[in-house]
C-alpha positions as CSV (number, residue, x, y, z in Angstrom):
1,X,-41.1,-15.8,55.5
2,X,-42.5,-13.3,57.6
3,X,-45.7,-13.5,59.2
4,X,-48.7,-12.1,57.5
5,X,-49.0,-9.2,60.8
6,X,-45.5,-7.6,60.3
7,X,-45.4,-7.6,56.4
8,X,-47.4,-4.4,56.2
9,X,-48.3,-3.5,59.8
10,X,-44.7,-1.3,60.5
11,X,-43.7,0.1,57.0
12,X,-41.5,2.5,58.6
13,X,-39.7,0.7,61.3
14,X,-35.8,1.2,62.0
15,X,-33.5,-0.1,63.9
16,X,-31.3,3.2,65.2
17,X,-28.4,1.4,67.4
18,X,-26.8,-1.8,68.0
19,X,-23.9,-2.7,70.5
20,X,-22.2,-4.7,72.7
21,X,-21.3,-3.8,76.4
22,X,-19.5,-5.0,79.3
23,X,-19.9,-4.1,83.1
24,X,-17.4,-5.2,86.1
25,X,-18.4,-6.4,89.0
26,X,-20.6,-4.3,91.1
27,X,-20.9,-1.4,88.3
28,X,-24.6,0.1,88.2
29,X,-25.6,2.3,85.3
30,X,-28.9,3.7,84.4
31,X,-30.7,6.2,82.0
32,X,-34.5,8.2,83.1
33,X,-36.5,7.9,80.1
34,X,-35.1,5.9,76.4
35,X,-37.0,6.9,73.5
36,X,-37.2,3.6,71.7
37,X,-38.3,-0.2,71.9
38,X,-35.3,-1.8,73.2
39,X,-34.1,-5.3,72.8
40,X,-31.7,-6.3,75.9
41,X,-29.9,-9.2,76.9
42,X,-27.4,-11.0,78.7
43,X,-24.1,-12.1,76.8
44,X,-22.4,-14.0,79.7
45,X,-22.3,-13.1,83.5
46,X,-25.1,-12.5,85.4
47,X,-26.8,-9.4,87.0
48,X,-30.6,-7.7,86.5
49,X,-32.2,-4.6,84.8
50,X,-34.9,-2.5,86.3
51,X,-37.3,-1.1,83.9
52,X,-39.8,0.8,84.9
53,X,-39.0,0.4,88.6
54,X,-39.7,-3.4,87.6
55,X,-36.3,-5.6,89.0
56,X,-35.3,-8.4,86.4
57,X,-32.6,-11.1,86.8
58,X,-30.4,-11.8,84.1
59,X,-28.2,-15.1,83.3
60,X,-26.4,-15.5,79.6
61,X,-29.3,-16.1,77.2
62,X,-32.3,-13.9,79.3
63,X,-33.8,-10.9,77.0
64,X,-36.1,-8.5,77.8
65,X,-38.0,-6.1,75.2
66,X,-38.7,-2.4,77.3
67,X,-41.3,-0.7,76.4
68,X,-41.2,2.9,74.6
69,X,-40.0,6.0,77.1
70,X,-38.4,3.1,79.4
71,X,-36.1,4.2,82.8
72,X,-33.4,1.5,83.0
73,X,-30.8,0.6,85.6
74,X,-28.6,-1.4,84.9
75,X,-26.4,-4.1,87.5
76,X,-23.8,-6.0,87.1
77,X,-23.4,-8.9,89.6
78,X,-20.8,-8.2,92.4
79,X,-18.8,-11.2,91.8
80,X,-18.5,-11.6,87.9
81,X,-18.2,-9.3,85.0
82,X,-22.0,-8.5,83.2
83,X,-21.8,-8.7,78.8
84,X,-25.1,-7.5,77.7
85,X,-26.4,-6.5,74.2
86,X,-28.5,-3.9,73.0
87,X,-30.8,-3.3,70.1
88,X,-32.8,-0.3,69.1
89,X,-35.5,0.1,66.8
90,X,-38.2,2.9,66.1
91,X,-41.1,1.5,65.3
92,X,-42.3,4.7,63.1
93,X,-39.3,6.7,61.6
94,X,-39.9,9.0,59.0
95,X,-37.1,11.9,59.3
96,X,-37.9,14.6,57.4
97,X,-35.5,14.6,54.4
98,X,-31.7,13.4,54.6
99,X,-30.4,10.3,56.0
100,X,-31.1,8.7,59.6
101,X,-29.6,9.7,62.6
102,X,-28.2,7.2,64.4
103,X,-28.7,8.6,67.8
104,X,-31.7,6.8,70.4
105,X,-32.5,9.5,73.6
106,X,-31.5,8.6,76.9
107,X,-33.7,11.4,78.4
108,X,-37.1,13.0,77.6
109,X,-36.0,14.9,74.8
110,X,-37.0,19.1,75.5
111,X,-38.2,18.9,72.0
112,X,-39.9,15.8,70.1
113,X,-37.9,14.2,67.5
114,X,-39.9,14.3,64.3
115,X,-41.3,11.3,62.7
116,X,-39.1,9.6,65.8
117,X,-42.2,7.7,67.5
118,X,-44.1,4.3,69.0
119,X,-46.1,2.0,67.3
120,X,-48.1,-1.5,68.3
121,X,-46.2,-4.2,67.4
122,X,-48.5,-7.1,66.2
123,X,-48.2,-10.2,68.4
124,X,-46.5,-9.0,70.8
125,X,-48.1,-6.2,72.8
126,X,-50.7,-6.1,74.9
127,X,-52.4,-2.7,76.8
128,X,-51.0,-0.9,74.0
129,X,-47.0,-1.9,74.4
130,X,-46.8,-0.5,78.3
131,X,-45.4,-3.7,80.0
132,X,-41.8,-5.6,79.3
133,X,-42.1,-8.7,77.8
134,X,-38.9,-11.1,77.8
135,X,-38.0,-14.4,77.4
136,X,-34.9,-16.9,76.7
137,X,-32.3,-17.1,73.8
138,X,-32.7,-21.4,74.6
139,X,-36.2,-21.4,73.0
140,X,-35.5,-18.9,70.4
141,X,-31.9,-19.1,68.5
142,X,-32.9,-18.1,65.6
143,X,-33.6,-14.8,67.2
144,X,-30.6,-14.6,69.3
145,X,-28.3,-15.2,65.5
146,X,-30.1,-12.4,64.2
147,X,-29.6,-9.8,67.3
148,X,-26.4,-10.6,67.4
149,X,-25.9,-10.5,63.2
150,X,-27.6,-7.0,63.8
151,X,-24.6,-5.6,66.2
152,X,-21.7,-7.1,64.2
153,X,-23.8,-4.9,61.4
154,X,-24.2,-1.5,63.2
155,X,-20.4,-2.1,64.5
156,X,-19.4,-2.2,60.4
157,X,-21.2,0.9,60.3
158,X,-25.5,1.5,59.2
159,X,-27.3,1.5,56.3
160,X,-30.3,3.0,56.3
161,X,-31.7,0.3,53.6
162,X,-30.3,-2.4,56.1
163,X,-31.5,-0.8,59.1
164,X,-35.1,-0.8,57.7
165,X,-34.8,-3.8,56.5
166,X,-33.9,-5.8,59.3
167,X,-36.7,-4.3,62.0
168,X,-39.7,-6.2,60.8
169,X,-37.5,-9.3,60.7
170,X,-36.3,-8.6,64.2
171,X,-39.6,-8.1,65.4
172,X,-41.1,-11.7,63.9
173,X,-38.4,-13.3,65.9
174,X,-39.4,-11.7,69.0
175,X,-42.7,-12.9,68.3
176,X,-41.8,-15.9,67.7
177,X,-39.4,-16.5,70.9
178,X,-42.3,-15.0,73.1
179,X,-44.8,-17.5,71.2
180,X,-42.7,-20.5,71.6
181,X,-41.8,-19.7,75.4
182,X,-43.9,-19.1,78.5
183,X,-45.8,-16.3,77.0
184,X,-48.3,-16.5,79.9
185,X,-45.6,-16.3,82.7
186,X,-44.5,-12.3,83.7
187,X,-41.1,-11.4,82.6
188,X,-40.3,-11.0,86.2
189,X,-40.9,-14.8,86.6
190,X,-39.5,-15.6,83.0
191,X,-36.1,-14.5,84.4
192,X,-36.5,-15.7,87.3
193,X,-37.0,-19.1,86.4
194,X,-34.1,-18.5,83.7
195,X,-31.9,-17.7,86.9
196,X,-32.6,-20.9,88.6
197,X,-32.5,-22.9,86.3
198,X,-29.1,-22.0,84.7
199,X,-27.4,-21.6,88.5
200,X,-24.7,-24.6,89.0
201,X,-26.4,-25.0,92.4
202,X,-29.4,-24.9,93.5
203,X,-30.8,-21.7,94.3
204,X,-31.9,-20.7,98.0
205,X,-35.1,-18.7,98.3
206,X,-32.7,-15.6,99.8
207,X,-30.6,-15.6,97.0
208,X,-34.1,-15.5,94.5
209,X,-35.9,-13.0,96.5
210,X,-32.5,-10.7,96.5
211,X,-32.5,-10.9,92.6
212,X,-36.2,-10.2,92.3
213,X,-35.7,-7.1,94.6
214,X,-38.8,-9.0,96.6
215,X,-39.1,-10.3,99.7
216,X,-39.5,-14.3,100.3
217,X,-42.9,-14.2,101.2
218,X,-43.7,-12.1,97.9
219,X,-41.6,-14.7,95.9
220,X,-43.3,-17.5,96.9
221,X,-46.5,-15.9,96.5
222,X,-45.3,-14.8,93.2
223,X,-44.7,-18.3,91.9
224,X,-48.0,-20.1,93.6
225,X,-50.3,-17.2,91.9
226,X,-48.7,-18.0,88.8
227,X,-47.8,-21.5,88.6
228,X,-49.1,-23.4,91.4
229,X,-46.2,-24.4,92.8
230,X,-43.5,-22.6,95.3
231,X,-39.9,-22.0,93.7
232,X,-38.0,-24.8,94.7
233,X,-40.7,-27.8,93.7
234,X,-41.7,-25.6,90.2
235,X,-37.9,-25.7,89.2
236,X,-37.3,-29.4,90.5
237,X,-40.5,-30.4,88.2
238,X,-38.8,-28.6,85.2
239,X,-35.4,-30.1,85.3
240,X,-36.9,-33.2,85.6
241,X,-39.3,-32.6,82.9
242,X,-36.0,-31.8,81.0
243,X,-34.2,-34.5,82.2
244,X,-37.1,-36.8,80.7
245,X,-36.9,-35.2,77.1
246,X,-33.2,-35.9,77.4
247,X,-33.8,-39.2,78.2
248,X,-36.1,-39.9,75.7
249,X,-34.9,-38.0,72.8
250,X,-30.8,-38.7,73.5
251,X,-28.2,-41.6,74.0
252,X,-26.6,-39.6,76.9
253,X,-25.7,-41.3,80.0
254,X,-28.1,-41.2,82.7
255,X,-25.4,-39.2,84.6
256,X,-24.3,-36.8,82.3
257,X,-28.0,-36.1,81.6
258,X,-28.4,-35.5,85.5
259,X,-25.7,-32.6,85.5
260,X,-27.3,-31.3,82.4
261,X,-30.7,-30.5,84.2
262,X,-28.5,-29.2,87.3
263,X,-29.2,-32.4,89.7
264,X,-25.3,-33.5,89.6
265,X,-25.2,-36.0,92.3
266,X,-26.4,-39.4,91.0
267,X,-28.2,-40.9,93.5
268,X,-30.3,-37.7,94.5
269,X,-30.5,-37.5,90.5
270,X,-32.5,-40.8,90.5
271,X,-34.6,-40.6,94.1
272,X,-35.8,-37.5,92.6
273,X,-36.9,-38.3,88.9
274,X,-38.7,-41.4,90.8
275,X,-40.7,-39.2,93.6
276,X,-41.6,-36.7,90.6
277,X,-42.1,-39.3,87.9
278,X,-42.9,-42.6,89.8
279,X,-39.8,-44.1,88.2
280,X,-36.0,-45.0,87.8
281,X,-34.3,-42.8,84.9
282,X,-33.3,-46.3,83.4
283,X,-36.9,-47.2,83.3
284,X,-38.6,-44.6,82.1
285,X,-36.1,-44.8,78.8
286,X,-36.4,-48.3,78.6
287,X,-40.3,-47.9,78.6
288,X,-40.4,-44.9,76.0
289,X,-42.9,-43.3,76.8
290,X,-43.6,-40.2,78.5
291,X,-45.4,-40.0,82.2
């Protein structure tokens, strides 16, 4: 069921364009000013998105929702190919007579597009939908089934009655993947912590600040202002946060559960959980209990 805010609040809502893309390495591509709310995400790869002059890293599973009249460049990582998807939706379409046209601005159009226009889109602006909001597919399947249900459906071909239909149910999800992640973090830091924590190794505060478009000091500054913490000891609490649940909530081998959280050697696996949790792995499953 819907919730109650996005059963009346966008009658008119569409969703004009759906696809699929893939970069090579190193390829850049970027449009001035998109004329829609765009959902965008990472497929497999890696690389980042600017909007609005904002820089954000992208692993598989990242999103990002742009705001309306967005600038976007687009970067593919110089080492491995970049598969992104792309949703979007009008949040007030009324064409005046005849069927929908499938076709989303890249540019500031010379001439308005009738009934083609923004909207605030309950639970999940704020300041009046000016900012990107994003989050991770890992919190929020449901939503990443349904975006990618919606691109095997514009690849078919539209339908106007589908394309209506499935904006206010698109929009819930987002709402519901911003709800149930770190809504209070910046989409700048989402991603960010999305990069390190889905990097086989450990990632360097060079490598961070180069995705982030940042320098160190502005990293680190980034990350104490928001969380507390600097980069490295923030993502070392959250695997082993992680690592807990697994332990806790699965029958997985203390090993396995070590490369799961990215810690794969199984000594440093174990000193580590103890210094953060003030005990073994073995330990804190055999008591049960949280710490």
């Amino acid at each position: 069921m819907l919730p109650h805010e996005f059963q009346h609040a966008l009658p008119d809502a569409i969703i004009l364009a759906a696809d699929r893309f893939r970069f090579s390495p190193g390829e850049e591509r970027g449009s001035p000013r998109v004329q829609s709310r765009r959902l965008f995400w990472c497929r497999s790869g890696r690389g980042a998105v600017t909007v609005n002059g904002e820089r954000f890293p992208m692993v598989a599973g990242g999103f990002v929702l742009m705001p309306w009249g967005h600038s976007v460049i687009y970067e593919a990582d110089r080492r491995v190919p970049y598969e992104i998807g792309s949703i979007h939706l009008i949040p007030r379409h009324r064409p005046s007579g005849g069927p929908a046209f499938y076709q989303v601005p890249h540019e500031a159009p010379k001439i308005p597009i009738p009934g083609h226009r923004d909207g605030v889109l309950p639970g999940i602006d704020a300041g009046g939908g000016s900012r990107t909001v994003g989050g991770t597919f890992e919190a929020a399947p449901a939503l990443a089934h349904l975006a990618e249900f919606i691109v095997d459906s514009f690849r078919r071909g539209p339908h106007e009655t589908e394309a209506r239909l499935l904006a206010p149910l698109l929009l819930a999800e987002i709402h519901r993947a911003l709800a149930a992640g770190r809504r209070d973090y910046p989409a700048v830091l989402q991603s960010a912590i999305a990069a390190m924590e889905r990097s086989p190794s450990p990632m360097e505060l060079p490598e961070l600040a180069r995705l982030l478009n940042r320098s160190p000091s502005s990293v680190i500054r980034l990350f104490k202002r928001e969380t507390g913490l600097p980069p490295r000891h923030f993502l070392m609490e959250a695997r082993i946060r992680r690592a807990r649940e697994l332990l806790l909530g699965t029958s997985l081998p203390v090993q396995e559960i070590g490369e799961r959280v990215g810690i794969p050697q199984a000594h440093y696996f174990s000193r580590l959980f103890r210094k953060l949790s003030g005990m073994s792995p073995r330990e804190c499953r055999r008591r049960g209990a949280f710490v």
